[in-house]
C-alpha positions in Angstrom: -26.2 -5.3 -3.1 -22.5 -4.8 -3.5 -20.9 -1.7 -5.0 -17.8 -0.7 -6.8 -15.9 1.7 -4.5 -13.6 4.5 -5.9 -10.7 5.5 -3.3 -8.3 8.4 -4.2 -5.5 6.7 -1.6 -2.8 9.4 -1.1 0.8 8.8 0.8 1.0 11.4 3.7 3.4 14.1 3.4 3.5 13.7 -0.6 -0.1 14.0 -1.0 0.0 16.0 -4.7 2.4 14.0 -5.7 2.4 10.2 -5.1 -1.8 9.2 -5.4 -3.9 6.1 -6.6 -7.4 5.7 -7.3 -8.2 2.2 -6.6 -11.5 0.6 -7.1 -12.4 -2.5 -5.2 -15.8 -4.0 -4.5 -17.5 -3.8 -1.1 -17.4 -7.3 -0.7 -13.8 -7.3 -0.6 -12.4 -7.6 3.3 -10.8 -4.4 4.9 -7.2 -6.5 4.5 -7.9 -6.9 0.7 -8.3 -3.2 1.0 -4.6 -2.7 2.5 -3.1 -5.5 0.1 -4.2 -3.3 -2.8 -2.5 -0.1 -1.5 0.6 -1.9 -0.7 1.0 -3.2 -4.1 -0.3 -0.1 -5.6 2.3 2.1 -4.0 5.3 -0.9 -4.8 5.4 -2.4 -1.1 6.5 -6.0 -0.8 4.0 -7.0 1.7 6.3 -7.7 4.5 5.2 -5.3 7.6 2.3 -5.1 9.7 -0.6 -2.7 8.7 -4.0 -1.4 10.3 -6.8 1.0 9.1 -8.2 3.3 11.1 -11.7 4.4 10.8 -14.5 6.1 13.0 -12.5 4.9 15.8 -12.0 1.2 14.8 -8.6 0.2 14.0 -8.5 -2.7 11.9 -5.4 -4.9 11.9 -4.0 -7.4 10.2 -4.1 -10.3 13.0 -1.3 -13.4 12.6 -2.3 -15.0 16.1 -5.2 -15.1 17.5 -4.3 -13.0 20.9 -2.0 -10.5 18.6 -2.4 -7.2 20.4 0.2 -4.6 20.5 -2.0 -1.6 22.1 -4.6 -1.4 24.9 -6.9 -0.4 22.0 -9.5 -2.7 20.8 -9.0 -4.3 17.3 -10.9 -5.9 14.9 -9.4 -8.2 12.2 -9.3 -7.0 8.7 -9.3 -10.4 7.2 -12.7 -11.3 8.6 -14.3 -7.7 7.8 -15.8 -7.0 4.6 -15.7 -3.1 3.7 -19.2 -3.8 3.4 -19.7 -3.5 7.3 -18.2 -0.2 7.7 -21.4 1.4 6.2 -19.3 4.1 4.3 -20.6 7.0 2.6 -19.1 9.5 -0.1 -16.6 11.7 1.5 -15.3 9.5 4.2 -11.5 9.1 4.8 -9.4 5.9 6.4 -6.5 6.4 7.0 -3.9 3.2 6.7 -0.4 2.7 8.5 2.0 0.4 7.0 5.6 -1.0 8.6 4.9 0.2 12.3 8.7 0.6 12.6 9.1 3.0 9.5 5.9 5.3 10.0 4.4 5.4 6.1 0.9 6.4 6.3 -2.1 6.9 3.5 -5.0 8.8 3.3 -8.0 7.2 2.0 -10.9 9.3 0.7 -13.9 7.3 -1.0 -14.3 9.4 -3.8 -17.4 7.1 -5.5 -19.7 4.1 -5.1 -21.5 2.6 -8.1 -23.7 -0.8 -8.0 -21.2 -3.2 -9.5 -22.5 -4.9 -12.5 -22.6 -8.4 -11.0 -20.8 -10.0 -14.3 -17.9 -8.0 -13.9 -16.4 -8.6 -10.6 -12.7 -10.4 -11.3 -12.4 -7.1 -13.0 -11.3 -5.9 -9.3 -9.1 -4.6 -7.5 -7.8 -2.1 -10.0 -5.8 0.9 -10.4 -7.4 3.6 -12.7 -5.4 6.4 -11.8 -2.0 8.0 -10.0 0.8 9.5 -9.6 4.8 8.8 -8.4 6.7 5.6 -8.1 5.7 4.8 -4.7 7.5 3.9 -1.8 10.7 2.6 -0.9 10.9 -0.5 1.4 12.8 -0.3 4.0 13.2 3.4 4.4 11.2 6.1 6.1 9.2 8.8 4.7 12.1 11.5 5.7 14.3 9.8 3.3 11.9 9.7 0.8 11.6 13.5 1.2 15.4 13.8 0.7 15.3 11.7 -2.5 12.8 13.6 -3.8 14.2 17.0 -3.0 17.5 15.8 -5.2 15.3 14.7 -8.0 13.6 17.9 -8.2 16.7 20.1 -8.0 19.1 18.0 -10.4 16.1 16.8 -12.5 18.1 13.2 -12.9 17.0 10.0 -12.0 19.0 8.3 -8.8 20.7 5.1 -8.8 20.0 3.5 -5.8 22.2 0.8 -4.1 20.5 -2.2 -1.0 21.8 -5.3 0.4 19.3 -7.8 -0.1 17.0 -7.1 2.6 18.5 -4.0 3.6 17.5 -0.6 3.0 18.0 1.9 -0.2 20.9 4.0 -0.1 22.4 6.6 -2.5 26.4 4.8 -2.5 27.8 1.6 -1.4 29.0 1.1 1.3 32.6 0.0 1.3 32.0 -3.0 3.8 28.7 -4.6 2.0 29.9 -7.0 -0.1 29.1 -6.3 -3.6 27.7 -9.8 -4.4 25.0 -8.7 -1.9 24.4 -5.2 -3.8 21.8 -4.7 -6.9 21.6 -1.3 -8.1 18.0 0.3 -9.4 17.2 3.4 -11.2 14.5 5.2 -9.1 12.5 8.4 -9.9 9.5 9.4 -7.9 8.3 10.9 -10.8 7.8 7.8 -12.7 4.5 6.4 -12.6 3.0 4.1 -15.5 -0.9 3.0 -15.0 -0.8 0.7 -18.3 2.1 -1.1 -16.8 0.8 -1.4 -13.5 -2.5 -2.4 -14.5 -1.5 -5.4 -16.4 0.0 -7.0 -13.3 -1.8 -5.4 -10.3 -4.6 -8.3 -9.8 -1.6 -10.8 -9.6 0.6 -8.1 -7.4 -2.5 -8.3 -5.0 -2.6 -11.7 -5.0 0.6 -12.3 -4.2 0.4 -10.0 -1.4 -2.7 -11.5 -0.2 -0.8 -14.8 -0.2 2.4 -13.7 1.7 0.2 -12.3 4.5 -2.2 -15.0 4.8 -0.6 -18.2 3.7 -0.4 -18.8 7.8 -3.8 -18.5 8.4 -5.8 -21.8 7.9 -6.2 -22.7 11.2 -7.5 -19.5 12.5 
């Protein structure tokens, strides 16, 4: 039987204020999991990322003898959520960009025996709150960006290299062909928006990660 799993996924530190629900089916793998949080929180798909869970740490695994701690892993591309046997109540917690430290909380909140005609309706986003995260950058500078925000009430503009990280100026030896500039608020969050692009954000995420698979 395969059900419809609720998860209320939070971003550690800003629990109350940057959230998902996400639904996904149980036959989905543990990596199809972490490619819908990515894109639900606005990652880009390009760092490493592992689940935790009753002890288990389930990583995404490019090579076959890719192991960066003592501790056992499993692969999360071969493991359905199905096979962790979880219950109501039970939380995961997911690590994304080693390097950068963002974590989320994952609380199944719901699971519901999916009607078997309507399963391209997932993964999907029912739910949230706040823009996300900001690639490239670590949580303490997401707490900075947010502190402005809620003590001028304005939206920032934000300045990167390609490739480089978010920062609130330019700085005077980038070279402005390089720069873009983007309006960010963490207080922005739009579910109608989201929701029309999320299955094909997923996908794409899916893609970028696995596309080097076949051979395994």
């Amino acid at each position: 039987m395969t059900y419809v799993y609720t998860f209320k996924v939070q971003l550690v530190e800003f629990e109350d204020k940057i959230w998902r629900d996400i639904e996904i089916t149980s036959a989905s793998s543990v990596a199809k999991l972490a490619y819908s949080i990515i894109a639900a929180f606005g990652g880009d798909g390009s760092h490493l990322f592992g689940i935790r869970h009753n002890n288990n740490r389930y990583e995404f695994m490019p090579e076959d003898d890719f192991q960066f701690s003592s501790d056992p892993l499993i692969d999360s591309v071969k493991t359905k959520l199905s096979k962790l046997k979880l219950t109501v109540g039970d939380t995961l917690m997911m690590a994304y960009d080693y390097g950068a430290g963002w974590e989320f909380s994952i609380e199944l909140i719901s699971a519901t025996e999916m009607n078997p005609h309507k399963g391209r309706l997932y993964p999907r986003v029912t739910a949230g709150a706040g823009n996300g995260i900001i690639e490239n950058s670590f949580p303490s500078q997401l707490e900075e960006l947010m502190e402005h925000t809620d003590k001028t009430g304005k939206t920032l503009h934000l300045y990167s290299e390609y490739g480089g990280e978010m920062i609130e100026e330019i700085n005077e030896a980038a070279d402005p062909d390089d720069v873009f500039e983007i309006e960010w608020d963490y207080r922005e969050f739009d579910l109608e928006d989201l929701s029309i692009f999320f299955q094909d954000l997923v996908q794409r995420t899916q893609h970028a990660y696995e596309s080097g698979l076949s051979n395994k």
